[in-house]
C-alpha positions in Angstrom: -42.5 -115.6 -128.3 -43.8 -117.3 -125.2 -42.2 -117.9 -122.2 -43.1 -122.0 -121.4 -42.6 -121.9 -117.8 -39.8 -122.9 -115.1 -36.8 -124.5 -116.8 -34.3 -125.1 -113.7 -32.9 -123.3 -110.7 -29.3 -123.2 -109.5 -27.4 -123.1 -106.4 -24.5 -123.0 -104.5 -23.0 -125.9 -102.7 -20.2 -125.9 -100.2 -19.9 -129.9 -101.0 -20.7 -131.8 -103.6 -21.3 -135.1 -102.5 -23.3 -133.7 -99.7 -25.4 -132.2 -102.2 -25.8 -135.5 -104.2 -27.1 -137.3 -100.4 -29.6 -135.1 -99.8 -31.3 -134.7 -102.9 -31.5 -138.3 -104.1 -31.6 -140.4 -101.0 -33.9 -137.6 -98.8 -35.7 -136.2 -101.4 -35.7 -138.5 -103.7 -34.5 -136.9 -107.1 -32.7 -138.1 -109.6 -28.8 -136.9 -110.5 -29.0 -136.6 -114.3 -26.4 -135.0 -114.9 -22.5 -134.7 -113.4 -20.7 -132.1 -115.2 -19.0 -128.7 -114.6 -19.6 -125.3 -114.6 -18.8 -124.2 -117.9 -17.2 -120.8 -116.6 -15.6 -122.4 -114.0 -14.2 -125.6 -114.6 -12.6 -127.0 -111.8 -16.1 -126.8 -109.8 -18.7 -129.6 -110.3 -22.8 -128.3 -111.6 -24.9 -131.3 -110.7 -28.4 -131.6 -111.9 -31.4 -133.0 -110.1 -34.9 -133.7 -111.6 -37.1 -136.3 -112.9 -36.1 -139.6 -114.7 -34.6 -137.3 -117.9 -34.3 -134.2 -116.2 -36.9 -132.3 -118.3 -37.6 -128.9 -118.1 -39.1 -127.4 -114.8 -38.0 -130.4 -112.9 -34.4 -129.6 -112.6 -32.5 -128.4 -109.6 -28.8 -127.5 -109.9 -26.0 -126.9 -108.1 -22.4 -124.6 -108.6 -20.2 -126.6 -105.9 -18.0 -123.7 -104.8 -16.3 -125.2 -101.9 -14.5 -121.7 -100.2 -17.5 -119.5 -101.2 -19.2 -117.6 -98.0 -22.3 -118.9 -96.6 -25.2 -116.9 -99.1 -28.1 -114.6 -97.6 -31.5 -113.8 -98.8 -32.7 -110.3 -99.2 -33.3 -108.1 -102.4 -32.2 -109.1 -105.4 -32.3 -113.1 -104.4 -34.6 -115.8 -104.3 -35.8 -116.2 -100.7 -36.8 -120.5 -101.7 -38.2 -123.0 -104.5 -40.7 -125.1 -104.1 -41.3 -128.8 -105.1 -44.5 -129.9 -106.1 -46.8 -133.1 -104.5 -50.0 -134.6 -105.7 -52.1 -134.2 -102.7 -52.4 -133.0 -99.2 -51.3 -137.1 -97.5 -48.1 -136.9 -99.7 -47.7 -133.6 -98.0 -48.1 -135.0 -94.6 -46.0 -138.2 -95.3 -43.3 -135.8 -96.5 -43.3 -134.3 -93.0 -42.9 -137.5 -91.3 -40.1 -138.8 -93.6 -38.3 -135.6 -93.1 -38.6 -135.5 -89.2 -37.9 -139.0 -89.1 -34.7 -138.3 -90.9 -33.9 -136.1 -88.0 -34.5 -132.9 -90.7 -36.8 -129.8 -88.8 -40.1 -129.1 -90.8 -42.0 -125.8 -90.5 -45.9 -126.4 -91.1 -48.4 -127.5 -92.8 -49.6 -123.9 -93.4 -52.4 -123.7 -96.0 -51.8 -121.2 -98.1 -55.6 -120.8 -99.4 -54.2 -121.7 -102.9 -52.1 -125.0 -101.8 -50.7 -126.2 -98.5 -47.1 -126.3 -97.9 -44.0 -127.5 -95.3 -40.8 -125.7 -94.8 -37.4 -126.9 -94.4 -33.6 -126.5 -95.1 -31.4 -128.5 -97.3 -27.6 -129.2 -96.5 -26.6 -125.2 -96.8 -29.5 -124.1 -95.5 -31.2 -123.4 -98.8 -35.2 -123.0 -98.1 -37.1 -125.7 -99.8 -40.7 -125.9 -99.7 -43.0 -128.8 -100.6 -46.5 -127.7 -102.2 -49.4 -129.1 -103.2 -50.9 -129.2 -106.6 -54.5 -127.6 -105.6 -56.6 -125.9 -105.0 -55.5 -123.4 -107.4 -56.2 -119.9 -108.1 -60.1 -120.1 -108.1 -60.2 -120.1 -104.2 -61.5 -116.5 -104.8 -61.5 -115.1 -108.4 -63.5 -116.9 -111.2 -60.8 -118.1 -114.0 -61.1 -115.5 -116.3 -60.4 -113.1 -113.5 -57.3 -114.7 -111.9 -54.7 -112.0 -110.6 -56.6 -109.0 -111.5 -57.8 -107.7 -108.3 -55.8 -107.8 -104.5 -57.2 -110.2 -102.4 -56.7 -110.2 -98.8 -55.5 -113.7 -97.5 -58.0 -115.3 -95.1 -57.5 -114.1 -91.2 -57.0 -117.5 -89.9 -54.1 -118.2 -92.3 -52.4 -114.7 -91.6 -49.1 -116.0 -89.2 -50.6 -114.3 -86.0 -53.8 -116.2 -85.7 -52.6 -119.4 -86.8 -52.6 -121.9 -84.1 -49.0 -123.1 -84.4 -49.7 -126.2 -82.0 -51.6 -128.4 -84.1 -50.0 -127.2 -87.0 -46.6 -128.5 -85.3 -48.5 -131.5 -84.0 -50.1 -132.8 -87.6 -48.4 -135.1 -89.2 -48.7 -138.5 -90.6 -49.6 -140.8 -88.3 -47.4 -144.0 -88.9 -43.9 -144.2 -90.0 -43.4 -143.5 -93.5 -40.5 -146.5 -94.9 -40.1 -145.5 -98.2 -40.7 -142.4 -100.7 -44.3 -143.8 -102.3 -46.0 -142.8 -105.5 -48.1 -140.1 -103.8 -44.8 -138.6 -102.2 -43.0 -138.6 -105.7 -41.8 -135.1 -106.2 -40.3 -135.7 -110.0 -43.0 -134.2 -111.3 -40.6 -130.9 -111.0 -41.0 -127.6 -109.1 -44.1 -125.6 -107.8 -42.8 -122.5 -107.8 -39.7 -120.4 -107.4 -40.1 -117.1 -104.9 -38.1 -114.0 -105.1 -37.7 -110.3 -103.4 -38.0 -107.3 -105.1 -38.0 -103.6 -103.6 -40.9 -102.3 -106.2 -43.9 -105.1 -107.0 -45.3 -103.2 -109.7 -41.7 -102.5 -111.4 -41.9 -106.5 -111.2 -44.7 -107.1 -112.9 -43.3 -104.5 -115.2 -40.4 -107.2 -116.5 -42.3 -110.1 -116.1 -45.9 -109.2 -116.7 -45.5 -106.9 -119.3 -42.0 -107.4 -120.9 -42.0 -111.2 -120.6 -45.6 -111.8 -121.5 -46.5 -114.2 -118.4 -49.6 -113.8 -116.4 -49.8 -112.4 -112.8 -52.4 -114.9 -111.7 -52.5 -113.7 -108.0 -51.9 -110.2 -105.8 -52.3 -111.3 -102.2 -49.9 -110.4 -99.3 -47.2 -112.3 -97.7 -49.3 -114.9 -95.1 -46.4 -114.4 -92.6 -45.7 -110.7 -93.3 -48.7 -108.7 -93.8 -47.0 -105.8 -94.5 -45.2 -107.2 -97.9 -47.1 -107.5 -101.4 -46.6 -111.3 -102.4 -47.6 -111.6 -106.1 -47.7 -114.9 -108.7 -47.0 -115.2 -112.0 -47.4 -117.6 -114.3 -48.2 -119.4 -118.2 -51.9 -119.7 -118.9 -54.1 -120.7 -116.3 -51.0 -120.4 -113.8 -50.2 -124.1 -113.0 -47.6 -125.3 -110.8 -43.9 -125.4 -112.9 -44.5 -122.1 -114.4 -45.2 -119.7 -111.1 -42.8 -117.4 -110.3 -43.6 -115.1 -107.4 -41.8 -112.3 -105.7 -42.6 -110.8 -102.0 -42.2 -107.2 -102.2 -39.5 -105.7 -99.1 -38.6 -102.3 -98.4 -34.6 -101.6 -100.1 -34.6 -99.5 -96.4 -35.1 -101.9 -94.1 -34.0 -105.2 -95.7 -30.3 -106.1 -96.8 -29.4 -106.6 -100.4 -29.2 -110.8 -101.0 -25.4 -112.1 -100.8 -24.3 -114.6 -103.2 -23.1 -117.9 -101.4 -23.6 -121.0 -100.1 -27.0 -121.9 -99.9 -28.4 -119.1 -102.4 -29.2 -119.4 -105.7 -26.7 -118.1 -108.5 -30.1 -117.6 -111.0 -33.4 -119.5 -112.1 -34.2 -120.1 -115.6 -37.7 -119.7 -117.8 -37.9 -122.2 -120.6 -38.2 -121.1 -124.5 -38.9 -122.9 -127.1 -36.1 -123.0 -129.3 -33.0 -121.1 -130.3 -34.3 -119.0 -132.8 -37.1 -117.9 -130.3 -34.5 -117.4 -128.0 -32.4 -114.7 -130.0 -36.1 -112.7 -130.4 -36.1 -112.7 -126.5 -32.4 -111.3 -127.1 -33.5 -108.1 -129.3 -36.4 -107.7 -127.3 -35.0 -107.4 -123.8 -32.1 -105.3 -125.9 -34.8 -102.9 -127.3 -36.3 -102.1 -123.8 -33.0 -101.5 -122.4 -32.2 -104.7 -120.2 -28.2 -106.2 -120.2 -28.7 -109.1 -122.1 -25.7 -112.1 -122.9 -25.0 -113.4 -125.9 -26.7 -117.1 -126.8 -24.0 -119.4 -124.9 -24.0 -122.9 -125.7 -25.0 -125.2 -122.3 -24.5 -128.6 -124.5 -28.1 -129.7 -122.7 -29.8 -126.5 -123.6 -28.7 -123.2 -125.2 -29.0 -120.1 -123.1 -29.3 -115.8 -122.4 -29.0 -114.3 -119.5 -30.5 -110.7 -118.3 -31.4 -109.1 -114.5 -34.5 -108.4 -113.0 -34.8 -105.0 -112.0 -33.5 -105.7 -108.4 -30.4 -107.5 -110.2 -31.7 -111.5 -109.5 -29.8 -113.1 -112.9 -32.8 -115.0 -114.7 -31.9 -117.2 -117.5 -34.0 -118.0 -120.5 -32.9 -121.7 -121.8 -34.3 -124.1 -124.5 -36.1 -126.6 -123.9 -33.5 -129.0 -125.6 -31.6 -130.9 -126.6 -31.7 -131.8 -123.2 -29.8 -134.2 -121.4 -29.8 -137.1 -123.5 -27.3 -135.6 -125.5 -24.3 -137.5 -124.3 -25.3 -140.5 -122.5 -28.3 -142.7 -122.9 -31.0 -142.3 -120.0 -29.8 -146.1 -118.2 -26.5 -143.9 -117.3 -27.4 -140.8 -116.6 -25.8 -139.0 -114.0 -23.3 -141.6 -112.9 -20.2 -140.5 -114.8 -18.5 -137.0 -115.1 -19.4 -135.4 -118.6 -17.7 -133.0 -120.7 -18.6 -130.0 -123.2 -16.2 -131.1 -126.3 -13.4 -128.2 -125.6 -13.3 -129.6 -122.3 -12.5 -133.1 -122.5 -8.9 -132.2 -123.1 -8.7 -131.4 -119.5 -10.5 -134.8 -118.3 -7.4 -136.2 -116.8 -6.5 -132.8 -115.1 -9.8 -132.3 -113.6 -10.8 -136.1 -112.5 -7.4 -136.0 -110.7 -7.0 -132.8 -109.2 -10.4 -130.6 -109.1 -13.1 -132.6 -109.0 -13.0 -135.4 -105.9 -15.0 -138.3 -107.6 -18.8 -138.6 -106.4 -20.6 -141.8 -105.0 -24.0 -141.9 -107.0 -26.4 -143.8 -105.5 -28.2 -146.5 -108.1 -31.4 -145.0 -109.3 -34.6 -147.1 -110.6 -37.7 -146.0 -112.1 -39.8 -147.8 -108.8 -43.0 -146.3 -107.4 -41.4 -144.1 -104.9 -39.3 -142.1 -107.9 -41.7 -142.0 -110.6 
């Protein structure tokens, strides 16, 4: 059993085609897939990614219209990061952004990759990462995440100077999303809070097999372990990292509106899958039965702060009921729901404008 690395996050929307905007014309992503929530069907669950939406590129979103407005804190994910080539796509992301009137926070380098900040349409975190440098800033490879290592003084938030970070920036205006911007490539990393880091490590070090490939503290809070985890070597789409918080002085997270419902690891198949079952079983975890997602088959368990995480297969995916041309620009249905189609097209679900999506240079 091996866990493969990121398979998709998911969120909650207040509105739907809102939702759709942002992340294809802004950021650039693809909708592959209009559907609904399987437990809830009268609310949409969009998926984002890549050209087929393949594992670890995938963002997806619950559109709960009357829920509350969400909240980090223990138990949540505090933000997910996407994942560009180089440190010029990272600049040319901030000018886009600002130039689409959206605030950006950064660049920070964060020793292993620099980063920008900002907040999508319900104030969900989103951070934009570079690939490199990697790991090996201060451990050989064979050594990764085996020792604490202090982040560098001028990188801690207190001695950074904040007024040429706000000030740099690419210098002319950026027209279009280019191939260096292209974020397709899937997410960088998905970063949680937990009240206990080693109790963390405890389900996904040692229960879950991956590797903690980093112990460093939080750049902007000293005070708070920050710790990475990952498949092999660590590489971006497989990190998941958690800053530790104290359950005393920091609220519990609050489902909601721009928070995310769970994030999912990727497994290999289904029979893998029902190992991870027993397993998780044996050493006392809550643990779903194998549910039937029609792109991907998945189980679903708690961290020990109560996050859900998912484990889902990599396939079928979402080729399944509409060839890749199409994707994304028509309302699909599991088989038990179609039934309902007429019901939900004309009452739930308020019909979506999908903006046409090509394979050019700026979304590959």
């Amino acid at each position: 059993m091996k866990i493969l690395g990121l398979h998709h996050i998911t969120l909650v929307s207040s509105n739907a085609q809102r939702t759709v905007d942002f992340y294809t014309r802004i950021l650039g992503l693809r909708l592959v897939k209009q559907t609904v929530n399987f437990d809830d069907p009268g609310s949409y669950h969009l998926y984002f990614g890549d050209e087929t939406g393949k594992p670890g590129s995938a963002i997806t979103f619950f559109e709960w219209k009357d829920a509350p407005k969400g909240q980090t804190g223990v138990g949540g994910t505090h933000h997910f990061a996407l994942q560009v080539a180089d440190f010029d796509g990272l600049l040319k992301w901030k000018r886009w952004l600002t130039d689409h009137n959206i605030k950006v926070d950064g660049p920070f380098d964060r020793h292993y990759f620099k980063s920008i900040y900002f907040t999508g349409p319900d104030g969900e975190i989103i951070e934009i990462a570079t690939y490199g440098p990697g790991w090996t800033m201060d451990e050989v490879a064979e050594r990764i995440g085996m020792e604490f290592r202090e982040p560098p003084a001028e990188m801690m938030v207190n001695n950074r100077d904040e007024a040429r970070i706000t000030a740099e920036t690419w210098s002319q205006p950026v027209e279009a999303i280019t191939t260096d911007m292209a974020l397709a490539q899937g997410m960088h990393h998905i970063t949680a809070i937990g009240s206990d880091i080693k109790r963390t490590h405890a389900f996904f070090g040692d229960l879950l097999g991956m590797r903690r490939v980093k112990m460093t503290s939080n750049f902007d809070d000293p005070n708070s372990a920050h710790w990475y985890w990952g498949v092999d070597e660590g590489k971006p789409g497989t990190l998941i990292t958690y800053f530790e918080r104290d359950p005393n002085k920091t609220r519990r997270a609050r489902m909601g509106t721009g928070q995310t419902h769970h994030f999912a690891l990727a497994v290999a198949d289904e029979a893998e899958q029902d190992e991870w079952r027993t397993h998780l079983g044996k050493a006392g975890y809550r643990v779903s039965p194998i549910m039937d997602r029609v792109y991907f088959r998945s189980i679903y368990t708690n961290d020990p702060d109560g996050h859900i995480v998912e484990l889902a297969t990599v396939g079928p995916g979402f080729l399944a009921d509409e060839p890749v041309a199409t994707l994304g620009t028509r309302l699909q249905l599991p088989p038990w729901l179609e039934a309902q189609r007429e019901l939900l097209e004309g009452g739930y679900l308020k019909p979506l404008v999908v903006p046409e999506w090509h394979l050019t240079e700026g979304a590959r």
